[in-house]
C-alpha positions as CSV (number, residue, x, y, z in Angstrom):
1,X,-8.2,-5.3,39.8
2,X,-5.5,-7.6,38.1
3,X,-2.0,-6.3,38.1
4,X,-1.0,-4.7,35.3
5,X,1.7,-5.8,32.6
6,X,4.4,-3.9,31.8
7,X,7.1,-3.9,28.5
8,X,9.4,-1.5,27.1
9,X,10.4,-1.3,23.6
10,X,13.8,1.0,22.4
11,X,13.0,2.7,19.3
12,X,15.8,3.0,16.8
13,X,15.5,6.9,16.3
14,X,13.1,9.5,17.4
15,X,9.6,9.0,17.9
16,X,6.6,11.7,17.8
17,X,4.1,9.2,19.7
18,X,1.0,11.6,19.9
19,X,1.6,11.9,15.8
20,X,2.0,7.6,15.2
21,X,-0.9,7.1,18.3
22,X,-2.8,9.7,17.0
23,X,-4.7,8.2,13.6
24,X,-6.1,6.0,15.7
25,X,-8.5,8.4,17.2
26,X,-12.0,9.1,15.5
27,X,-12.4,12.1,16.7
28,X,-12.0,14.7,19.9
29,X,-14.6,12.7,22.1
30,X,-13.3,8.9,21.1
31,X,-14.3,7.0,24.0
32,X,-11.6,4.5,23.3
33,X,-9.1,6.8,22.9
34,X,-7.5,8.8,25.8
35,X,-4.9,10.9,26.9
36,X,-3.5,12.2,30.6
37,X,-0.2,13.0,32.6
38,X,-0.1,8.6,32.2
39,X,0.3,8.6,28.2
40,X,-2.0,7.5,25.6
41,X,-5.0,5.1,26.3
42,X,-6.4,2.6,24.0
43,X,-9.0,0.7,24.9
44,X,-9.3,-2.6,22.8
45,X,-10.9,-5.8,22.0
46,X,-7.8,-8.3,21.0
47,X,-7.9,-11.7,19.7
48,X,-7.0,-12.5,23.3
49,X,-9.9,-10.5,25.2
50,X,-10.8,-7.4,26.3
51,X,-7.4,-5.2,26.6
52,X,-6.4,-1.7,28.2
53,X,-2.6,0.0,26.9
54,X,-1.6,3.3,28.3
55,X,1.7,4.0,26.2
56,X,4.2,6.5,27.4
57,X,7.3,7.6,26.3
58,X,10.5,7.2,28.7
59,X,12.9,9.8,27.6
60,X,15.5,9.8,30.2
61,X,15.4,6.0,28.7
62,X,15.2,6.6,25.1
63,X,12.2,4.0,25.6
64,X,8.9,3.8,25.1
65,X,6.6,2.1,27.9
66,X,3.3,-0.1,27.1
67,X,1.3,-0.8,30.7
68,X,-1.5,-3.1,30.2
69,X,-4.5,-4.6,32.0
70,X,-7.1,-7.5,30.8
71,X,-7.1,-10.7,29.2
72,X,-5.9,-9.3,26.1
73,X,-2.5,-7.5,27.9
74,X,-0.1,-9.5,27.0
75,X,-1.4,-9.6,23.0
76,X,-1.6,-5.9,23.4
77,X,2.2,-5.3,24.6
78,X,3.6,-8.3,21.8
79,X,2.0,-5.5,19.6
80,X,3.7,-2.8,21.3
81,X,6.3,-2.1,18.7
82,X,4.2,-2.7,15.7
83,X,1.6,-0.4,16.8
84,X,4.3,2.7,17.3
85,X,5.8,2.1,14.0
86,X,8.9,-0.5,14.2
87,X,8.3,-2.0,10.8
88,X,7.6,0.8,9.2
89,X,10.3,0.9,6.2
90,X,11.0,4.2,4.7
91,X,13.3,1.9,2.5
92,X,12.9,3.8,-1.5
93,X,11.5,6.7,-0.2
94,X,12.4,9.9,-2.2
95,X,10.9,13.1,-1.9
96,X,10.3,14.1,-5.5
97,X,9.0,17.5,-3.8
98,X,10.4,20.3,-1.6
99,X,7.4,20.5,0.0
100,X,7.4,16.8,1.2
101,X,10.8,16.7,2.0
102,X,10.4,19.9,4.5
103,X,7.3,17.7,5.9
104,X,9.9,14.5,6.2
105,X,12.4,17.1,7.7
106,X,10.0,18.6,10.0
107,X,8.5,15.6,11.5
108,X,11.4,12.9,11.6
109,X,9.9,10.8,14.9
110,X,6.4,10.2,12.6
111,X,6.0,6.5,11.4
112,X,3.4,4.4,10.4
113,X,1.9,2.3,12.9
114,X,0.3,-0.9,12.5
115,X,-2.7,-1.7,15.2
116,X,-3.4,-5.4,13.9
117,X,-6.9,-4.9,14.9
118,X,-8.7,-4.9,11.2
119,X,-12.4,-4.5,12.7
120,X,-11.6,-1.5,14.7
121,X,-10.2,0.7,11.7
122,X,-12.3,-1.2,9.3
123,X,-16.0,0.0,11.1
124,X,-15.2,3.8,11.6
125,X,-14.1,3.9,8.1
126,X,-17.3,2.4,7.3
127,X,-19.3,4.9,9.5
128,X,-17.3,8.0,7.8
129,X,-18.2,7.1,4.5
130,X,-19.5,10.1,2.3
131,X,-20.2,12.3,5.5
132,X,-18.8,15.4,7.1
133,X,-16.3,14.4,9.6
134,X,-18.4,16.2,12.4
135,X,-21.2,14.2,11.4
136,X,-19.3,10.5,11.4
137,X,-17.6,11.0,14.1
138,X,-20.6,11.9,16.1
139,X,-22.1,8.8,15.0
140,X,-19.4,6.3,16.1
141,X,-18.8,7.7,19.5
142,X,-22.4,7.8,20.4
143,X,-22.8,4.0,19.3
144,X,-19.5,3.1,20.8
145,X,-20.6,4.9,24.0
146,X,-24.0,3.3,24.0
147,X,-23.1,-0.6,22.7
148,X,-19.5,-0.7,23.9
149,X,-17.7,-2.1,27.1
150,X,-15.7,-0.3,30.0
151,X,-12.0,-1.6,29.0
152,X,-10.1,-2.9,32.0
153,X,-8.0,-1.0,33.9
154,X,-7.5,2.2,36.2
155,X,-8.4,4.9,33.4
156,X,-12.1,6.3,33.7
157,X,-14.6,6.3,31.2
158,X,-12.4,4.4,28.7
159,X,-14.6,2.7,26.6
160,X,-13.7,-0.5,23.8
161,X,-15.7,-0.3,20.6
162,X,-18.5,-3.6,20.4
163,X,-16.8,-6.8,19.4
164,X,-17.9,-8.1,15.6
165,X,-20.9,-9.7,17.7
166,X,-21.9,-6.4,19.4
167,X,-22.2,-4.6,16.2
168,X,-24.4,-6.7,14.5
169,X,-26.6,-6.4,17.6
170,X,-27.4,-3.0,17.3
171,X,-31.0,-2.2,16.4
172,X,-31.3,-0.7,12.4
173,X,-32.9,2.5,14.5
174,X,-30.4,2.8,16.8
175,X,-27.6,3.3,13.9
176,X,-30.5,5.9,12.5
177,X,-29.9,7.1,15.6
178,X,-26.3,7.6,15.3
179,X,-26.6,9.2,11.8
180,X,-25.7,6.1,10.2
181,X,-27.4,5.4,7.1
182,X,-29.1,2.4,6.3
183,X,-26.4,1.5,3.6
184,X,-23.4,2.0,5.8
185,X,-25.0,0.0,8.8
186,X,-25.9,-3.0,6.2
187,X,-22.2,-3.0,5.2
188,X,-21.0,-3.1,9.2
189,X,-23.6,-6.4,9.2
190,X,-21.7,-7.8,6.2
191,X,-18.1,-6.9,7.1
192,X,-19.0,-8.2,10.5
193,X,-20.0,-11.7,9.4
194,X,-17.1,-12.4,8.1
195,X,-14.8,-10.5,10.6
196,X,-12.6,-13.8,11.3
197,X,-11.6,-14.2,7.5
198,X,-10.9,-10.4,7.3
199,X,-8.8,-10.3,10.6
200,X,-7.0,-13.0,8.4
201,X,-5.5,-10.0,6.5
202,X,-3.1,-8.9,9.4
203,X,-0.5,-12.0,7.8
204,X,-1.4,-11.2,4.2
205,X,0.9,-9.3,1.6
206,X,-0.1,-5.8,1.3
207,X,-1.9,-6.5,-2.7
208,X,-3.6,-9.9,-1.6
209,X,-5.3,-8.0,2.0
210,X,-6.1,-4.7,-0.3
211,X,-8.0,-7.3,-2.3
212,X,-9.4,-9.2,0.2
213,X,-11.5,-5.9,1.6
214,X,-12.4,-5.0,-2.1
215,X,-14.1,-8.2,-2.4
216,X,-16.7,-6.6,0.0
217,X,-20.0,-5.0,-1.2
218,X,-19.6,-1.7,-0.1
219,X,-15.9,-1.5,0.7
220,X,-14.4,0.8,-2.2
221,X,-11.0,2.2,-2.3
222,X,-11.2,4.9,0.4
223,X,-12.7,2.8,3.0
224,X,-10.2,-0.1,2.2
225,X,-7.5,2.3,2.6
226,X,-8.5,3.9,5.7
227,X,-8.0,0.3,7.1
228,X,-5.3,-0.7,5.9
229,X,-3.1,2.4,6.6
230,X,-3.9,1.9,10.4
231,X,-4.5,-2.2,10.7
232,X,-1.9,-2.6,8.1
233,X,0.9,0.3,8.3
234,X,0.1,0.2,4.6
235,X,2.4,3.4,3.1
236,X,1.1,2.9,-0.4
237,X,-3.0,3.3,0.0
238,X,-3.5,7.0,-0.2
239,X,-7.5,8.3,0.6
240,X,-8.3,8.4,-3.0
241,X,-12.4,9.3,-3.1
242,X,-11.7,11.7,0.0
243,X,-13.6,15.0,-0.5
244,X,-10.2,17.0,0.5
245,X,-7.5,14.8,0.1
246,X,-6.6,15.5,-4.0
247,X,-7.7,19.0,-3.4
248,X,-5.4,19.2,0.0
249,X,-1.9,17.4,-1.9
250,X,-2.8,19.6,-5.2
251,X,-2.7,22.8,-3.6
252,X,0.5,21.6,-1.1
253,X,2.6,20.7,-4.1
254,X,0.8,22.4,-7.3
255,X,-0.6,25.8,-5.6
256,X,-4.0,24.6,-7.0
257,X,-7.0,22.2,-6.7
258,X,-7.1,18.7,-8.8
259,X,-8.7,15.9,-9.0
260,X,-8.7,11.8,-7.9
261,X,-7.1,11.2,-11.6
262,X,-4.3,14.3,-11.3
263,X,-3.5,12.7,-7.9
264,X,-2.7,9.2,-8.8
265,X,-0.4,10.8,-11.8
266,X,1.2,13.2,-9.6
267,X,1.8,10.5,-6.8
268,X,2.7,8.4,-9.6
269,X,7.0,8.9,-8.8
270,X,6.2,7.8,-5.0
271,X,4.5,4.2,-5.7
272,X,5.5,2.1,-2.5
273,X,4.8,5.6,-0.1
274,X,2.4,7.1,-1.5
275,X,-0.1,7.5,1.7
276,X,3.4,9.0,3.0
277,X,3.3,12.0,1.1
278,X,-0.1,12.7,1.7
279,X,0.4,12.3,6.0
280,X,3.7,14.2,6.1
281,X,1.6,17.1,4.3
282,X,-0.8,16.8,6.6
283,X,1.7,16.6,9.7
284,X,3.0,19.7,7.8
285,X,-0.3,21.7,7.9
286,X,-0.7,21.6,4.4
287,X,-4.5,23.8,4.1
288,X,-6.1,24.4,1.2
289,X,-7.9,28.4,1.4
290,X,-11.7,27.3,2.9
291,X,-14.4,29.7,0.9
292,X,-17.4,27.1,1.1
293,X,-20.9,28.5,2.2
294,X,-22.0,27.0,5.0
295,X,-24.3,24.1,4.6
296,X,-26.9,21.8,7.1
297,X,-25.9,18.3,8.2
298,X,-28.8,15.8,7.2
299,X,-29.9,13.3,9.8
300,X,-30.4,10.1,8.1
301,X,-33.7,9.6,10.1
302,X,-37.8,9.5,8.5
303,X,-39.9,12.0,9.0
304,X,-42.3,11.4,12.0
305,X,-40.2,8.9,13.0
306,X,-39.8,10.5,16.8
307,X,-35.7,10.1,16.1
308,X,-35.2,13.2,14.3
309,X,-32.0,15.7,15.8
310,X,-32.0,19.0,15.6
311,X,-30.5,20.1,12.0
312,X,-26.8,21.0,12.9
313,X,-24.9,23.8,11.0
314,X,-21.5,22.5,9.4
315,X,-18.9,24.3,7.4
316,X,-18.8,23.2,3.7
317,X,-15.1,22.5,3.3
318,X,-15.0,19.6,6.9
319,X,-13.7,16.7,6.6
320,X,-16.0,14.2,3.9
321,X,-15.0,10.6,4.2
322,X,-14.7,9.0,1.0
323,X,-17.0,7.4,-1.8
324,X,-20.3,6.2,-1.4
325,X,-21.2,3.2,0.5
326,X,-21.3,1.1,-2.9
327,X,-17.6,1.1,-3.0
328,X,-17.4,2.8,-6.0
C-alpha cells in the first residue's frame, strides 16, 4: 500500500465536522461514507483518480487533519479546506427569525462545504427524486455496492461510487433492481454523457452553474439544488419541490404547514442564504407533528418479471426527494 498523504488546515473559528461532513452521506449504510475512532471516510473518484480522505479534527491543535491514499490524494487534500467549509461566507446574513437565529446560535462550527465533485451529489439526487428517503437510499447503496470500486487505503469495505463511465454501464434491470425507475436511470445516462461539461460548473458563478444543470431533461429545481448545495457550497438553493421541506420551515417559523409558493415569499428577506435557514432549522431539530397513515413502498419492477422485492412498509411523512424526474 502507498504511503499515505497528510495536510492540516487551521480553521478560523469552530468547526462541527460530523455536521459540514455529514450532507454528504446518502444514508446510514453509504458505502462511501464512513466513520471510526480515525474520523470521517470518504471514498472518492477525483479528477485525479481514485481517492481515500479520512478527516479528523485535532483539537489540542485547533486543526483539522485530511490523511489520504490513491492517485487522487493530493487533489483530495488541495480540497481539504473547501470541503469543510473555508469559503463559506456568512457575509449579509441576518436572521429575520428568532427561531433561525437560536439555530445560528446553537450550531456556530456548521458551514457549508463544498466537495467539488458535481457527479457524486448530482446522481444521488437523481436516484432520490420523488421517493421516500428509505426507498432512494436503498437504491443507491445497493448499486454503489454492486458497480462501485474498493477506494484505496486502510479502511474496510469503503466503497467509491461508479465513475460517469460505470454508471452508464449498468444494465436498465439492474437499476429496476435498485428501485430506480426507468425515468430516473435514463436521466443518470444523460447527465452522465455530458459529465465533463457539467464538472465544468465547479469554476462557474453560482446563476450560470444553477443554469447549466437546468439545461438538463430531467434536472428540475430540487435535484439541481441538492447538487449544488454540496458540489457548490451554494447557500441560496433551498429544496423547493421537497415533500417536507416548505411544510418543515412553515411550521419552525409560522407554527403551521405551507406551501413551495409561501416558502419562497417567506424566504424572500434571506435571498443570498436562503438554503441556510432551512439547514440551521434542521441542525436545530425543527419537526413538523407526523400523523400520516402508513403507506407501502412500490418497487418499480414488472410483474412476472422474477425482480420483484418484498412490498416494504414505510411511514407516510419520510423523507420524499423532490419533483418528478421531468424537472418540473
Amino acid at each position: 500500500m502507498a504511503q499515505p498523504r497528510e495536510r492540516h488546515y487551521a480553521p478560523a473559528g469552530p468547526l462541527a465536522l460530523s455536521a459540514v461532513l455529514g450532507t454528504y452521506r446518502h444514508g446510514g449504510g453509504d458505502p462511501t461514507w464512513a466513520r471510526d475512532e480515525a474520523g470521517i471516510w470518504l471514498g472518492r473518484q477525483t479528477p485525479a483518480g481514485p481517492g481515500t480522505l479520512v478527516v479528523r479534527l485535532d483539537a489540542a491543535a485547533g486543526t483539522v487533519v485530511g490523511t489520504a491514499w490513491g492517485a487522487g490524494a493530493d487533489w483530495l487534500l488541495d480540497g481539504l479546506p473547501d470541503l469543510v467549509g473555508a469559503r463559506d461566507d456568512w457575509a449579509g446574513f441576518v436572521a429575520h427569525h428568532e427561531q433561525v437565529a437560536a439555530a445560528r446560535r446553537a450550531n456556530p462550527g456548521w458551514r457549508l462545504g463544498r466537495s467539488r465533485l458535481v457527479l457524486d451529489s448530482l446522481v444521488p439526487a437523481i436516484i432520490e427524486q420523488k421517493v421516500t428517503g428509505k426507498e432512494a437510499f436503498a437504491g443507491y447503496r445497493a448499486l454503489v455496492r454492486r458497480f462501485g470500486e474498493p477506494a484505496p487505503g486502510p479502511r474496510a469495505g469503503l466503497v467509491m461510487a461508479p465513475t460517469a463511465a460505470g454508471w452508464r454501464g449498468i444494465p436498465s434491470w439492474e437499476y429496476l433492481r435498485a428501485g430506480v425507475t426507468p425515468q430516473r436511470s435514463d436521466t443518470i445516462m444523460r447527465v452522465t454523457r455530458v459529465a465533463g461539461r457539467l464538472e465544468e460548473i465547479v469554476g462557474m458563478p453560482l446563476p450560470a452553474a444553477r443554469a447549466r444543470l437546468l439545461a438538463l431533461p430531467g434536472v428540475g429545481v430540487w435535484t439541481a439544488a441538492e447538487c449544488t448545495q454540496r458540489a457548490l457550497g451554494d447557500p441560496d438553493s433551498p429544496s423547493f419541490g421537497d415533500y417536507h421541506v416548505a411544510k418543515e420551515i412553515g411550521w419552525a417559523l409560522l407554527g403551521h404547514d405551507i406551501d413551495d409558493d409561501e416558502l419562497a415569499h417567506l424566504l424572500e428577506p434571506y435571498a443570498g442564504h436562503r438554503y441556510r435557514v432551512q439547514a440551521l432549522l434542521a441542525l436545530a431539530g425543527s419537526r413538523r407533528p407526523r400523523r400520516g397513515p402508513r403507506f407501502t413502498l412500490p418497487t418499480h419492477l414488472p410483474e412476472g418479471s422474477g425482480l420483484a422485492r418484498p412490498a416494504q412498509r414505510g411511514r407516510s411523512g419520510p423523507r420524499t426527494t423532490g419533483r418528478p424526474p421531468g424537472g418540473r
